[in-house]
N, C-alpha and C positions, 0 to 999 in steps of 0.2 A: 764786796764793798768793804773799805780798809773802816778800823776802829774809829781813825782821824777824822775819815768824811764822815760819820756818823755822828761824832761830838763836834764837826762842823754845821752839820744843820740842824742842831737842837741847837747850839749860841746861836745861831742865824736867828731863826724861830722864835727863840726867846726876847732879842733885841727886836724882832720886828713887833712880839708881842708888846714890848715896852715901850715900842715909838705909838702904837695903834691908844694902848695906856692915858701917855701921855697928850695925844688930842681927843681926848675923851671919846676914842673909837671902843670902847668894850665889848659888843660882840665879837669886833675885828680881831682884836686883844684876847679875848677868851679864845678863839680858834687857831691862833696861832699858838695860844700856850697847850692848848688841846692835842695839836698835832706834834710841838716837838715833845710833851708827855708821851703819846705813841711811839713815836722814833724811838724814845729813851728807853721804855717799857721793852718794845722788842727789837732791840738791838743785839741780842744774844741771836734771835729768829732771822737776820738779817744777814749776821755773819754767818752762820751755820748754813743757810741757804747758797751763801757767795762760794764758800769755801767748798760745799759740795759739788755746784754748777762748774766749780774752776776745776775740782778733779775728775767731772766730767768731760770736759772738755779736752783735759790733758790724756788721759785715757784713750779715746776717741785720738788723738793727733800721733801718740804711740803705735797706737793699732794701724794705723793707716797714715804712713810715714811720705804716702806720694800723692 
């Protein structure tokens, strides 16, 4: 997962926390800011992860070219 989509869906997240805000949805509002807090938090754990599975996989397609 590229850095981009991950600062994509925290602004997502956060605007939808802000729509949920603004018709007095607050716990709706709280869970969305809740979750892109998460995203945000392990975004390092997300890429690290991406980035491992992908040179797993390219590994795996070297070794076995047919």
């Amino acid at each position: 997962m590229k850095q981009e989509r991950l600062s994509e869906i925290i602004e997502l997240y956060r605007h939808r926390a802000k729509t949920a805000r603004d018709a007095s949805l607050f716990d709706k509002s709280r869970e969305m800011d809740d979750f892109a807090d998460f995203v945000e938090n392990n975004a390092g754990a997300f890429l690290d992860d991406a980035y491992s599975r992908e040179s797993e996989l390219w590994e795996e397609y070297e070794n076995n070219p047919g």
